[in-house]
PDB file of N, CA, C and O in Angstrom:
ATOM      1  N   UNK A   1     175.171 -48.046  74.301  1.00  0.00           N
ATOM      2  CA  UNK A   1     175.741 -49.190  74.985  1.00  0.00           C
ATOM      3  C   UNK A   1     177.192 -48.899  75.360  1.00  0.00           C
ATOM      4  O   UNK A   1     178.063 -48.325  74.706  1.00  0.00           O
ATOM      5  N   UNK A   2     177.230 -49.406  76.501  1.00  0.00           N
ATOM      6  CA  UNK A   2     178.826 -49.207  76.734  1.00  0.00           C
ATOM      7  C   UNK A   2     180.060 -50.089  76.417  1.00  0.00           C
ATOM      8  O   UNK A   2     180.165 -51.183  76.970  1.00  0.00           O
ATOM      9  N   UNK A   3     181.031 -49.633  75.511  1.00  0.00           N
ATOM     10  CA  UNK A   3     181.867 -49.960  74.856  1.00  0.00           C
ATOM     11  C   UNK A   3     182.726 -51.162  76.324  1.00  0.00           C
ATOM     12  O   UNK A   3     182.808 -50.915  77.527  1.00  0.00           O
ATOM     13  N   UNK A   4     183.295 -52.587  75.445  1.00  0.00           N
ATOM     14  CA  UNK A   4     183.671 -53.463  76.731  1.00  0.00           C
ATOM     15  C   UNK A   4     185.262 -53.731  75.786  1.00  0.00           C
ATOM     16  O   UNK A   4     185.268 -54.015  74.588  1.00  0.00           O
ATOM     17  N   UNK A   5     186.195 -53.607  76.414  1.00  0.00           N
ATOM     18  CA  UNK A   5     187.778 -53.333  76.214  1.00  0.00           C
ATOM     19  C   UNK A   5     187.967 -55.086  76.731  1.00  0.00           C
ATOM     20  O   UNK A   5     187.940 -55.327  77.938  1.00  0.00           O
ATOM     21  N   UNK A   6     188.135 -56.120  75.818  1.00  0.00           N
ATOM     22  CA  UNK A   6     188.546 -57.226  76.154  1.00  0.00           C
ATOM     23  C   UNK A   6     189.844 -57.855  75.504  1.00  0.00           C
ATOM     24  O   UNK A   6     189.759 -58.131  74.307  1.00  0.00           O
ATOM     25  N   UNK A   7     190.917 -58.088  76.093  1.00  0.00           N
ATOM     26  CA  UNK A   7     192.066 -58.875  76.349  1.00  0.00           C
ATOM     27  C   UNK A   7     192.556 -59.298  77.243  1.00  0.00           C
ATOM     28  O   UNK A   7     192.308 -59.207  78.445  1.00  0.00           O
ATOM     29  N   UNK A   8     193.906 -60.207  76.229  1.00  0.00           N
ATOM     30  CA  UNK A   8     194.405 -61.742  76.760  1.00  0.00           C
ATOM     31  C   UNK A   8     195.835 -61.178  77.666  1.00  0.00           C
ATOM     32  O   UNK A   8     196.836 -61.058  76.959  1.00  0.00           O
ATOM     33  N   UNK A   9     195.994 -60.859  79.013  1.00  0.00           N
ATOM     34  CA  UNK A   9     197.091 -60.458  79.769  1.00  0.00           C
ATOM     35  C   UNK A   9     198.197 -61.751  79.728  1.00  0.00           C
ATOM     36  O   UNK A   9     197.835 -62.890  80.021  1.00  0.00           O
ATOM     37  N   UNK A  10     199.649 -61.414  79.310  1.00  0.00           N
ATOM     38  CA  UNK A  10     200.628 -62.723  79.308  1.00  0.00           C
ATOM     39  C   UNK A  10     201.163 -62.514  80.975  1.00  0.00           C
ATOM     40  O   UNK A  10     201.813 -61.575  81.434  1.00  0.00           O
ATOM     41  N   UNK A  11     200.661 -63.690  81.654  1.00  0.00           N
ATOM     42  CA  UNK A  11     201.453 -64.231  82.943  1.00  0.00           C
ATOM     43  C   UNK A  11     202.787 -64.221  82.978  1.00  0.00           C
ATOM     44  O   UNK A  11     203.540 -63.971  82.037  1.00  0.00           O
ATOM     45  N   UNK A  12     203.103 -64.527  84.205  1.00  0.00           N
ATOM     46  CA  UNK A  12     204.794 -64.006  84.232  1.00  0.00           C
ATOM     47  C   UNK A  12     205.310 -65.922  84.247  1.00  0.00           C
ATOM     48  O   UNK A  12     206.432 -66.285  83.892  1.00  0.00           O
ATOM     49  N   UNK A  13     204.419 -66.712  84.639  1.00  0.00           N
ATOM     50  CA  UNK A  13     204.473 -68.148  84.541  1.00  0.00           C
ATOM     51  C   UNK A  13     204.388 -69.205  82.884  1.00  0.00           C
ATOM     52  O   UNK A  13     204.757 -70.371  82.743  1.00  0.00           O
ATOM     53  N   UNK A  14     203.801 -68.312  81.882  1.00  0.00           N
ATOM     54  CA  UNK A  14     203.675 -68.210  80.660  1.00  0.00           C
ATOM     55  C   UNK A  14     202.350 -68.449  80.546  1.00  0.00           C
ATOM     56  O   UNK A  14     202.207 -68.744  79.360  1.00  0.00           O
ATOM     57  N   UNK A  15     201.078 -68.507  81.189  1.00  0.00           N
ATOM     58  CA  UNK A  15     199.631 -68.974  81.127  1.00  0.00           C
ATOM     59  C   UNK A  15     199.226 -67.438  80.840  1.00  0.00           C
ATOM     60  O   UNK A  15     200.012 -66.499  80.956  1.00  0.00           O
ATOM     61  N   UNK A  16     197.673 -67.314  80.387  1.00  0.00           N
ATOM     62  CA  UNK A  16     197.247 -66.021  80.151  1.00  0.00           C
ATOM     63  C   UNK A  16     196.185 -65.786  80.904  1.00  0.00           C
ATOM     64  O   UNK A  16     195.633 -66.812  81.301  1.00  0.00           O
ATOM     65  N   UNK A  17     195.660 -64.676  81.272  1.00  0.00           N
ATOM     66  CA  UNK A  17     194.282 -64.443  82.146  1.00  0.00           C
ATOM     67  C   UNK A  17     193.155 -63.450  80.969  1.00  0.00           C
ATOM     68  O   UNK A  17     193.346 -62.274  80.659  1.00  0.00           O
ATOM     69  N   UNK A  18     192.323 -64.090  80.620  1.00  0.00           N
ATOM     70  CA  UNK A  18     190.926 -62.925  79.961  1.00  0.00           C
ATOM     71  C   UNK A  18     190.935 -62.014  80.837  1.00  0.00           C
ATOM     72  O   UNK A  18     190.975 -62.355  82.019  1.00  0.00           O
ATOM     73  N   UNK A  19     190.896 -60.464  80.444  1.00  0.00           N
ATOM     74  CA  UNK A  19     190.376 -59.656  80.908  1.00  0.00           C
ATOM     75  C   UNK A  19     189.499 -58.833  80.520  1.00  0.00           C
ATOM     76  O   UNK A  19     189.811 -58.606  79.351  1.00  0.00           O
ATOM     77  N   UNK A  20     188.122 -57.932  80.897  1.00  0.00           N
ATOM     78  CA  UNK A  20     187.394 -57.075  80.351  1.00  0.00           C
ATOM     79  C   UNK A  20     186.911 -56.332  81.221  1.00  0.00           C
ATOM     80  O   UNK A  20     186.478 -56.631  82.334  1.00  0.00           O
ATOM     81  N   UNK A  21     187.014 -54.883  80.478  1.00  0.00           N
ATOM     82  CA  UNK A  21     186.981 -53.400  80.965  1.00  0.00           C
ATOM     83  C   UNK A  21     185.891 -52.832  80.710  1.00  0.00           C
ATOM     84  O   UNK A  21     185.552 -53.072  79.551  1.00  0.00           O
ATOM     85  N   UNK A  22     185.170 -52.178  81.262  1.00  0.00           N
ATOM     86  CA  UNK A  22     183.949 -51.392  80.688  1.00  0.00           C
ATOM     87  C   UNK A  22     184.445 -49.967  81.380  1.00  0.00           C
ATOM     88  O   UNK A  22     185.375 -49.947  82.187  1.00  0.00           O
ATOM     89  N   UNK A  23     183.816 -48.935  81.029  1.00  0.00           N
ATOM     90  CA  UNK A  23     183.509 -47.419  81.807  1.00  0.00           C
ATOM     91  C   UNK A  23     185.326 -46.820  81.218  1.00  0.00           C
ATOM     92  O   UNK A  23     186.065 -46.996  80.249  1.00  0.00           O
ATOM     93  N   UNK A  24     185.335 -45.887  82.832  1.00  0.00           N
ATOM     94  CA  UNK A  24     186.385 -44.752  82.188  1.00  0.00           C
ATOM     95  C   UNK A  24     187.884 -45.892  82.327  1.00  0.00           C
ATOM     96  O   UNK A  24     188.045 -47.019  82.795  1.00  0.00           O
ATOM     97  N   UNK A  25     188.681 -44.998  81.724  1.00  0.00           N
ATOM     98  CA  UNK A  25     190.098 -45.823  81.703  1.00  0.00           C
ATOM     99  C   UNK A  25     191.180 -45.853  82.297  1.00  0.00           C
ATOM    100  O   UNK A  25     192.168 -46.587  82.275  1.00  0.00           O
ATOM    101  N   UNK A  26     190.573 -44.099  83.350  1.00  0.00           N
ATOM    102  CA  UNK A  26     191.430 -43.484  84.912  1.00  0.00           C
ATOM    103  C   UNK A  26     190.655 -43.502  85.701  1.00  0.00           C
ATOM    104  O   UNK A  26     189.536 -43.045  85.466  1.00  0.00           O
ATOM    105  N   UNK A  27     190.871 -43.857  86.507  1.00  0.00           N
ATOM    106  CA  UNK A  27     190.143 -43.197  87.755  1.00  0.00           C
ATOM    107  C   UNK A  27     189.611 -44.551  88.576  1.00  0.00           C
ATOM    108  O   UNK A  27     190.297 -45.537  88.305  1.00  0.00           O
ATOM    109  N   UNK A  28     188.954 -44.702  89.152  1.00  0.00           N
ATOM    110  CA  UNK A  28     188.173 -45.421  90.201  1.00  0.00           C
ATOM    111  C   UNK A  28     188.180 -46.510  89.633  1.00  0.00           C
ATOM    112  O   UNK A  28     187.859 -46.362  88.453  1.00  0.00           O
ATOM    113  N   UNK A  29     188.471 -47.944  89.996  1.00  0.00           N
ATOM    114  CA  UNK A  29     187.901 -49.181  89.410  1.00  0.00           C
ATOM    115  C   UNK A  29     187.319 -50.023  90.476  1.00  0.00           C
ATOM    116  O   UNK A  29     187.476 -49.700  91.653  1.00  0.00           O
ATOM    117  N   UNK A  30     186.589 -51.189  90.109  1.00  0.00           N
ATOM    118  CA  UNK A  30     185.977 -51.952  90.837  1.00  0.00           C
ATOM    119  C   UNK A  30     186.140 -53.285  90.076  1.00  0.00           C
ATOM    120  O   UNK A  30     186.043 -53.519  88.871  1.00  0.00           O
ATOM    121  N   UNK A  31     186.438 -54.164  91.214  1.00  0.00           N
ATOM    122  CA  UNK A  31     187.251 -55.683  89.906  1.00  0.00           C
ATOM    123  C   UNK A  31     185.620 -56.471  90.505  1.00  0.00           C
ATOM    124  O   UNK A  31     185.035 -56.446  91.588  1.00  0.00           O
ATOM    125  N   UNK A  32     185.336 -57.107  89.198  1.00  0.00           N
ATOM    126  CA  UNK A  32     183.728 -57.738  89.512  1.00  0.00           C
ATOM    127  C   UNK A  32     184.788 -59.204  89.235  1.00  0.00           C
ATOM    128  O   UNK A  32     185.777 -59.412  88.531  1.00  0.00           O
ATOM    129  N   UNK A  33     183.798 -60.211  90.404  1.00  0.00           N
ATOM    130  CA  UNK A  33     184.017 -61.419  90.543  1.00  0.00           C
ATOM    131  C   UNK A  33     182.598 -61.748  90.614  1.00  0.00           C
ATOM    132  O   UNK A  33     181.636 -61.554  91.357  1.00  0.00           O
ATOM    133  N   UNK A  34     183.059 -62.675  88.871  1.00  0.00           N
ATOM    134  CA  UNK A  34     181.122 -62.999  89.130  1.00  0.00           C
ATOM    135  C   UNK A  34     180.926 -64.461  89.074  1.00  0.00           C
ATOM    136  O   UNK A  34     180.354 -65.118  88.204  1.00  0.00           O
ATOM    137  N   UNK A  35     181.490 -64.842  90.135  1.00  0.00           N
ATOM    138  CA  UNK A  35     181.470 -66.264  90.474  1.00  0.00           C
ATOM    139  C   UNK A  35     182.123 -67.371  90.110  1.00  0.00           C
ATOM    140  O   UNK A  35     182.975 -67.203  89.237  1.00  0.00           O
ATOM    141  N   UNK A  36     181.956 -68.600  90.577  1.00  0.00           N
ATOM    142  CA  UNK A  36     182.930 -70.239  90.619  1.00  0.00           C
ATOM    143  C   UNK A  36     181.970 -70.679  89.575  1.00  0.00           C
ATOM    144  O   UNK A  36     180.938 -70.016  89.682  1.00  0.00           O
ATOM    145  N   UNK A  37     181.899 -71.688  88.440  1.00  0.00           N
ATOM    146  CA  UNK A  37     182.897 -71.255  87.407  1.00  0.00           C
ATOM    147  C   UNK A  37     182.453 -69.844  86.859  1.00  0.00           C
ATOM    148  O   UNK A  37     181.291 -69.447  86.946  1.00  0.00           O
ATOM    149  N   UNK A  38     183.623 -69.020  86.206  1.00  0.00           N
ATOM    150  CA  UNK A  38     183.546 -68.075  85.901  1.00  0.00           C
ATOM    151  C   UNK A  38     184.644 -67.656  84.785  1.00  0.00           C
ATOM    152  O   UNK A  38     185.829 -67.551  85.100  1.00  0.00           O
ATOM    153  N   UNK A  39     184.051 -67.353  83.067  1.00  0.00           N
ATOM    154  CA  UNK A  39     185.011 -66.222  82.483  1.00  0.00           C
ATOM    155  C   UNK A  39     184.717 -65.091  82.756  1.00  0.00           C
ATOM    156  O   UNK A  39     183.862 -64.765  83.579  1.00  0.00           O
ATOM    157  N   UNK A  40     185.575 -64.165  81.921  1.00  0.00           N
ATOM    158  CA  UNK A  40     185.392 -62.752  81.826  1.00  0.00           C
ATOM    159  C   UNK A  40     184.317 -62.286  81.463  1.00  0.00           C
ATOM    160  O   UNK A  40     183.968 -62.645  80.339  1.00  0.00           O
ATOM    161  N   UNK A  41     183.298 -61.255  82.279  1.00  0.00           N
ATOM    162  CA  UNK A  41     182.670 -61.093  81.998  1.00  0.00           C
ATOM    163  C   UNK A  41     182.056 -59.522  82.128  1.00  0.00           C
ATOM    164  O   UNK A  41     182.664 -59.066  83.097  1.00  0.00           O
ATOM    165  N   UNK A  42     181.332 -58.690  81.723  1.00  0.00           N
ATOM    166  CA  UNK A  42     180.601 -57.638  82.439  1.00  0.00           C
ATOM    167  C   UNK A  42     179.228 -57.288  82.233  1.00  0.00           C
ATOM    168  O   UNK A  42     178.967 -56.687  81.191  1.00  0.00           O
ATOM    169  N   UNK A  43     178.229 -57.573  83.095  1.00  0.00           N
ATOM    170  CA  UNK A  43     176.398 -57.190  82.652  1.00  0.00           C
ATOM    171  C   UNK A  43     176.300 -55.832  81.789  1.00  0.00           C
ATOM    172  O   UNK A  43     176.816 -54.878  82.370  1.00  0.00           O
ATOM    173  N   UNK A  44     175.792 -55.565  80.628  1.00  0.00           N
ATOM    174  CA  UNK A  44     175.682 -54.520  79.688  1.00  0.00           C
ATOM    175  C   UNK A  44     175.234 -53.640  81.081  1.00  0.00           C
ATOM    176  O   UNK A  44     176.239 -53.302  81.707  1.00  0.00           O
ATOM    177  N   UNK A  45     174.231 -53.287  81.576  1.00  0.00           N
ATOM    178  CA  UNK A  45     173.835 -52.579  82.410  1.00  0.00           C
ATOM    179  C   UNK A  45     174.364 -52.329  83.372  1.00  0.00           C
ATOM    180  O   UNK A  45     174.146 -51.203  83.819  1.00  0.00           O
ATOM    181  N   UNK A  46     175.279 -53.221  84.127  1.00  0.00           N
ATOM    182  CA  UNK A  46     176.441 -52.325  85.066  1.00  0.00           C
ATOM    183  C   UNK A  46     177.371 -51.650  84.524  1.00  0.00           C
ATOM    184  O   UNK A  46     177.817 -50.581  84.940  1.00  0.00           O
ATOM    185  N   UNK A  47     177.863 -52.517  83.128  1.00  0.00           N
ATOM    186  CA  UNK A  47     178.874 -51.519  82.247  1.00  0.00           C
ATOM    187  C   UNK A  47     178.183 -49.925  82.413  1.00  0.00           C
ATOM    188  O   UNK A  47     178.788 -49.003  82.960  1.00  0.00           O
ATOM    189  N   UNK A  48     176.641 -49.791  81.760  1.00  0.00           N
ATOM    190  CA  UNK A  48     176.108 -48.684  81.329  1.00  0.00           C
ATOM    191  C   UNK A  48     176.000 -47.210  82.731  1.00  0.00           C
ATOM    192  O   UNK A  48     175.890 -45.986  82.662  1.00  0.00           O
ATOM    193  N   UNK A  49     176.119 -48.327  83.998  1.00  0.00           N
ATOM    194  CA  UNK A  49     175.857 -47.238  85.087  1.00  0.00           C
ATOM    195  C   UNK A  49     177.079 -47.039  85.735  1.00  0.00           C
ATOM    196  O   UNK A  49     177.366 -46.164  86.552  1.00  0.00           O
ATOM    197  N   UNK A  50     177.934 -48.158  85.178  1.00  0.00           N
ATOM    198  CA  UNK A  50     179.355 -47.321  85.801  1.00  0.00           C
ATOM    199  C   UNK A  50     179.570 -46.327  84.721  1.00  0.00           C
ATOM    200  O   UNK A  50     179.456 -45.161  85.100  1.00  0.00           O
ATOM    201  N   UNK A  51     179.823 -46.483  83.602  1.00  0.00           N
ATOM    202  CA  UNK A  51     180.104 -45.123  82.866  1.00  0.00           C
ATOM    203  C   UNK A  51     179.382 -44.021  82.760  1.00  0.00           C
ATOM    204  O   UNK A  51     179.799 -43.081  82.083  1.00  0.00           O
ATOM    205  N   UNK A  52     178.211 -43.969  83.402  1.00  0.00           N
ATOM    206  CA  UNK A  52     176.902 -42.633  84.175  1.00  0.00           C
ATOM    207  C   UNK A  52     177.980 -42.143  85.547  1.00  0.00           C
ATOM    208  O   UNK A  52     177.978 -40.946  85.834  1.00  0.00           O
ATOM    209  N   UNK A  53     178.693 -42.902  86.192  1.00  0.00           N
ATOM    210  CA  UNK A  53     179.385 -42.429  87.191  1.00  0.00           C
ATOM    211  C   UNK A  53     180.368 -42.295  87.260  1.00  0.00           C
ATOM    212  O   UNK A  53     180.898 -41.918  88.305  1.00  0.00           O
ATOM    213  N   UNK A  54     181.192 -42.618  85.881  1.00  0.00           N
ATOM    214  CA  UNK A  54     182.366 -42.297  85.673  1.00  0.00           C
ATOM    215  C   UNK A  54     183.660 -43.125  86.817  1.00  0.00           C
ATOM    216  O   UNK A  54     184.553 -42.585  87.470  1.00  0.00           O
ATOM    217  N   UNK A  55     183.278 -44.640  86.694  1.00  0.00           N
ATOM    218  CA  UNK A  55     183.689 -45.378  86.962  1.00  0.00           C
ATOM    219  C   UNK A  55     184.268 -46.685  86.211  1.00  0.00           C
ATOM    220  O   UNK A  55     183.844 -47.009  85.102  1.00  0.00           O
ATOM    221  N   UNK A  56     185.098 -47.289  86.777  1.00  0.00           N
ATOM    222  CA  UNK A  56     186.000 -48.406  85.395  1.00  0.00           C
ATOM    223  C   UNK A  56     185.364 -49.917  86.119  1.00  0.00           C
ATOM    224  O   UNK A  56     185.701 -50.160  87.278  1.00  0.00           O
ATOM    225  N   UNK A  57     184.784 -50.535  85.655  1.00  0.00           N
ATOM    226  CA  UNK A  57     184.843 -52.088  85.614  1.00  0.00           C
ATOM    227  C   UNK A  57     185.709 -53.373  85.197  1.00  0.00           C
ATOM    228  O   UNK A  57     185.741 -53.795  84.041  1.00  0.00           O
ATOM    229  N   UNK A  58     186.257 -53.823  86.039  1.00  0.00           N
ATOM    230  CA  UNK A  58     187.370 -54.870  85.487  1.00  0.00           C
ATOM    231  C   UNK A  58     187.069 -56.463  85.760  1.00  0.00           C
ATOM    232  O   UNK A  58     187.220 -56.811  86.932  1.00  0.00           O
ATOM    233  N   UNK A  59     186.709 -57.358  84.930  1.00  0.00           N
ATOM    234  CA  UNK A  59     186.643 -58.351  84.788  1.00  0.00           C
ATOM    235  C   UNK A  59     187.653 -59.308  84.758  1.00  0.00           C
ATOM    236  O   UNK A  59     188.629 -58.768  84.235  1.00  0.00           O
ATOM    237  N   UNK A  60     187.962 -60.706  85.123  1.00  0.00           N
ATOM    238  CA  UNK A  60     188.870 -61.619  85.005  1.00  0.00           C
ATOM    239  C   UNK A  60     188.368 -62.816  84.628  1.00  0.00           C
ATOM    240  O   UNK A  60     187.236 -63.047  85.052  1.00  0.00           O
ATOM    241  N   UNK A  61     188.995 -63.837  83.801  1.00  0.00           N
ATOM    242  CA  UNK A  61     188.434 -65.225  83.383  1.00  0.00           C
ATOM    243  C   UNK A  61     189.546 -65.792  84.629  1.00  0.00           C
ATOM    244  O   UNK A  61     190.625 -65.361  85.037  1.00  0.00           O
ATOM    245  N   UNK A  62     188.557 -67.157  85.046  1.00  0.00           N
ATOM    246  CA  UNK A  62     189.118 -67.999  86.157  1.00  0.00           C
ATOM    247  C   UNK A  62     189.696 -69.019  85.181  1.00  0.00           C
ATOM    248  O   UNK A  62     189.219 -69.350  84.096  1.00  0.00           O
ATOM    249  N   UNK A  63     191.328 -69.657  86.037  1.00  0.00           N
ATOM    250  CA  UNK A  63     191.654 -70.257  84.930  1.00  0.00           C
ATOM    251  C   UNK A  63     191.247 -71.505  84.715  1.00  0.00           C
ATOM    252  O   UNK A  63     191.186 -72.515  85.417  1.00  0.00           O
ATOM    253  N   UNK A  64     190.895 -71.164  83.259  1.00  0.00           N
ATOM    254  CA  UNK A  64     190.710 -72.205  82.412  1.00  0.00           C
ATOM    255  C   UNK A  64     189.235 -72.036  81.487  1.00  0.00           C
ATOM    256  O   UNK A  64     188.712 -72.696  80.589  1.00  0.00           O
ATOM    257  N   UNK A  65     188.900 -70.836  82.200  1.00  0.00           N
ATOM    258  CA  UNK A  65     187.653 -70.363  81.203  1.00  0.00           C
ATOM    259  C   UNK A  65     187.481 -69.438  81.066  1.00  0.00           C
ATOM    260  O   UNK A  65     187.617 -68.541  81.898  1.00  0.00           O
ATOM    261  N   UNK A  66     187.030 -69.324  79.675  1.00  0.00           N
ATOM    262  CA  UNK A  66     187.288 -68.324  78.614  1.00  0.00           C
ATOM    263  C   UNK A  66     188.489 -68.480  77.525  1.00  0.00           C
ATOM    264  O   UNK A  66     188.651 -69.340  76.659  1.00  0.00           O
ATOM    265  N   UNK A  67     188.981 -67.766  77.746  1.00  0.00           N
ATOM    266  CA  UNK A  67     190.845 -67.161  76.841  1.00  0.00           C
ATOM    267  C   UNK A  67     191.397 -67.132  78.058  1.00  0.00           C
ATOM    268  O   UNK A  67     192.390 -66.406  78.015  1.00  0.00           O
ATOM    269  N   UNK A  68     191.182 -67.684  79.375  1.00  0.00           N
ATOM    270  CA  UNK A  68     192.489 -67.660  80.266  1.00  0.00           C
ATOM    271  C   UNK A  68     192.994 -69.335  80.312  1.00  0.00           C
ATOM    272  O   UNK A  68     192.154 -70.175  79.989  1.00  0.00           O
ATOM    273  N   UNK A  69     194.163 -69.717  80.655  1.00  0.00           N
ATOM    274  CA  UNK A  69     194.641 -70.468  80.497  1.00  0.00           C
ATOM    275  C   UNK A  69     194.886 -71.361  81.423  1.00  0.00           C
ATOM    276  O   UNK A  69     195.564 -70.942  82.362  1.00  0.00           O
ATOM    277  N   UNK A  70     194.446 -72.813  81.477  1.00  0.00           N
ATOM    278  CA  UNK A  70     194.453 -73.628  83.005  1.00  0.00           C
ATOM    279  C   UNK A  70     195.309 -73.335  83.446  1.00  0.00           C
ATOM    280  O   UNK A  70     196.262 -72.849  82.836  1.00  0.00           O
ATOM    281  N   UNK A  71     195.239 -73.590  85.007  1.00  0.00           N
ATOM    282  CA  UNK A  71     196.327 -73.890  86.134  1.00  0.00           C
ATOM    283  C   UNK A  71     196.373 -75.426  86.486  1.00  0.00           C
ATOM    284  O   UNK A  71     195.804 -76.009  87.409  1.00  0.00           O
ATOM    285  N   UNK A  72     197.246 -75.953  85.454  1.00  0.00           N
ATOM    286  CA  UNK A  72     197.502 -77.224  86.025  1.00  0.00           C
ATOM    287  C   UNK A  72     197.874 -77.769  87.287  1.00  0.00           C
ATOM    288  O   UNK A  72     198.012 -78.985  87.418  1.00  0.00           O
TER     289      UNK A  72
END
């Protein structure tokens, strides 16, 4: 299974955004938006075929779900 790298990024506004990483940790990334509402997230199996291709997956929580923090 492919290992998923999840943390809380501090905003420059003081709110936080979830983030999660799957695959390599240089090289190529692809930011997945997986829809309205939406936390952080990544499908085990895209994790598993980006790291067959030696590719990075990056996830974001929309705010207010997950560990990211509303936008009032």
């Amino acid at each position: 299974m492919a290992e998923l790298l999840r943390q809380v990024v501090p905003l420059p506004d003081g709110r936080s955004c979830e983030v999660v990483e799957a695959g390599e940790r240089v090289g190529p990334a692809i930011i997945v938006h997986n829809g309205t509402p939406s936390a952080a997230g990544i499908v085990t199996a895209k994790a598993e075929d980006a790291v067959a291709r030696g590719l990075r997956l990056i996830s974001y929580g929309r705010p207010g779900y997950g560990q990211s923090t509303r936008n009032p």
